[in-house]
C-alpha positions in Angstrom: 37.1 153.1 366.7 40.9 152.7 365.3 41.6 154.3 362.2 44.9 153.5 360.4 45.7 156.0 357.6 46.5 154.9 354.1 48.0 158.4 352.6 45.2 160.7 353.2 42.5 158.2 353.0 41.2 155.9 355.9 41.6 152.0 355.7 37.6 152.4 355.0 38.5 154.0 351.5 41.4 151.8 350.8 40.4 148.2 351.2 43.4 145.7 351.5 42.7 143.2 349.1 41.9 140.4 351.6 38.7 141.4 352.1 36.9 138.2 350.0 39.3 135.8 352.4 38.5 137.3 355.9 35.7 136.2 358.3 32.5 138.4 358.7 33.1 139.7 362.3 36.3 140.8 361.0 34.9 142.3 357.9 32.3 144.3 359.6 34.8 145.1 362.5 37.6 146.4 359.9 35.1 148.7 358.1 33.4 149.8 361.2 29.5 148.6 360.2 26.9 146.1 362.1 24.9 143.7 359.8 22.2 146.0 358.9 24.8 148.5 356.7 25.1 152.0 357.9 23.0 155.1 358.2 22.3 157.7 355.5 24.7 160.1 357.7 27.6 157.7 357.8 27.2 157.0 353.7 27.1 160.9 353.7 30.0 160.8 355.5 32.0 158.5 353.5 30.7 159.6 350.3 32.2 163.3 351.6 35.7 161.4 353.1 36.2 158.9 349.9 34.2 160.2 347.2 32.1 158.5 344.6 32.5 154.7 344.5 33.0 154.7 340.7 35.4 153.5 337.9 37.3 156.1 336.3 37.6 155.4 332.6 41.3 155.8 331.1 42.3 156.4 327.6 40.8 153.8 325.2 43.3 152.1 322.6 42.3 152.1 318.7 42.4 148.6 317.3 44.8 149.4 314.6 47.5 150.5 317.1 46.6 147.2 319.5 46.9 145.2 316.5 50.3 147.3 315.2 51.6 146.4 319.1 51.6 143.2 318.3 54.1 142.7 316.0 56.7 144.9 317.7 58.7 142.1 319.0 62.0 140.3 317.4 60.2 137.3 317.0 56.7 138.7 315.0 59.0 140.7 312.9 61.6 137.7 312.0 58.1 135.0 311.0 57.3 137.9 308.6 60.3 138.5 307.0 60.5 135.0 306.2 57.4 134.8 305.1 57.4 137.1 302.8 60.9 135.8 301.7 59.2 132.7 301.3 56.2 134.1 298.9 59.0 136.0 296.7 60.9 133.4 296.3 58.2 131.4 295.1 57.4 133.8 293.0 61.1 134.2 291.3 61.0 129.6 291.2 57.3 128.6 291.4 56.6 124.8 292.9 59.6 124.3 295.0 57.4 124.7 298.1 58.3 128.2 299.1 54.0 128.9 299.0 53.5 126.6 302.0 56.3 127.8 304.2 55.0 130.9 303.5 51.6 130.3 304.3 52.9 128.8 307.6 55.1 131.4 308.5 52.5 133.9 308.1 49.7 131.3 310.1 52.2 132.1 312.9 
């Protein structure tokens, strides 16, 4: 029964990714089970080695601040600028167009 450390962890608390790709002998033999799962003392055991097999949930993100992120690039801030270039200077000359680039620019 070979155990290869991962930090403080065992490789049965810190799966390698591959696991979806690998055969079944090899699965079972990498997490040290047999086809009918493990007993209540072993789960006890691992439950007291890895702890809970749960996801933690991190800081949530308002919308207004995902939205706000959005236009934070160069490009974002350049198509409103000239959009709103666009709707003031068709306000200062109406019906030379300026509405629809405006509109178009701000589609983007």
């Amino acid at each position: 029964m070979e155990t290869k450390l991962i930090g403080s962890k065992s490789k049965i608390c810190s799966p390698q990714g591959d696991e979806h790709k690998i055969s079944l002998p090899d699965f079972l033999q990498r997490f040290e089970i047999d086809e009918s799962g493990i007993s209540k003392q072993e789960a006890a055991r691992r439950l007291q080695e890895c702890g809970p097999n749960v996801l933690e949930e991190t800081g949530k993100e308002n919308i207004l601040s995902k939205c706000v992120r959005q236009f934070r690039d160069f490009f974002s801030i350049l198509l409103i600028i000239g959009a709103i270039l666009s709707f003031l200077g068709e306000y200062l000359d109406p019906g030379k167009g300026n509405l629809y680039i405006g509109i178009a620019l701000g589609e983007l």
